[in-house]
C-alpha positions, -999 to 999 in steps of 0.1 A, spaced: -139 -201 -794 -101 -190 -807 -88 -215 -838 -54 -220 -851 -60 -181 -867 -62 -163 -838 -41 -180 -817 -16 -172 -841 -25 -135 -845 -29 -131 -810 15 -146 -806 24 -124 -835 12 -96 -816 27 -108 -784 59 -109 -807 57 -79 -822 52 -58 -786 76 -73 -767 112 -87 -769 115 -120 -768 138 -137 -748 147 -178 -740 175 -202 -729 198 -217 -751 200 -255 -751 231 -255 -724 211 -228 -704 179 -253 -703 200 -282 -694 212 -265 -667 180 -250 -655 164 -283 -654 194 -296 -635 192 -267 -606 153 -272 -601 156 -311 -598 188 -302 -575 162 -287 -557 141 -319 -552 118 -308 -579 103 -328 -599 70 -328 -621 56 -304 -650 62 -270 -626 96 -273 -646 81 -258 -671 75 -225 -650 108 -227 -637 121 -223 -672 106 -194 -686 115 -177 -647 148 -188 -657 149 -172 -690 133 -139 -673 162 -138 -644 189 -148 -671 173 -120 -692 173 -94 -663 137 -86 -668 123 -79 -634 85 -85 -634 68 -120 -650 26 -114 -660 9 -147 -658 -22 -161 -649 -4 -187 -628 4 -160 -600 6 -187 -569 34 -211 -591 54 -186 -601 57 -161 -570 71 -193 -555 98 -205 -577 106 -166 -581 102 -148 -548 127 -120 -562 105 -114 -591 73 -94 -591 46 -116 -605 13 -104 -614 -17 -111 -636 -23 -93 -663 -48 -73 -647 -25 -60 -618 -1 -50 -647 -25 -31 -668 -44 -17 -637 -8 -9 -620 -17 -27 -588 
């Protein structure tokens, strides 16, 4: 079982590998306004944003768990688990 601790420890080292990238408020509002423009609607927003912040940011490749959501909202992405990324798949 992970507590407040090693969440934390476990971000900080997410943090401390990677760069960090996000929208700015006017960037959010305006992805939220392209996926509902899209007859979206629901908590999949929330993967929309963070593809939106990796396609803003030019980074080419999103590692997540949620493989099926993502690859469709970003089919120009490559999206893998973190698995397939370590293992190179």
């Amino acid at each position: 079982t992970w507590d407040a601790h090693d969440a934390w420890t476990a971000l900080e080292a997410v943090a401390n590998a990677t760069r960090l990238v996000g929208l700015s408020p006017a960037a959010g509002l305006d992805g939220v306004r392209l996926y509902a423009s899209q007859s979206n609607v629901g908590a999949r927003v929330y993967d929309w944003l963070l593809g939106q912040s990796a396609v803003l940011a030019r980074i080419p490749a999103i590692v997540t768990w949620n493989v099926g959501h993502m690859a469709g909202l970003f089919p120009a992405l490559v999206v893998g688990t973190p698995n397939e990324f370590v293992s190179g798949r």
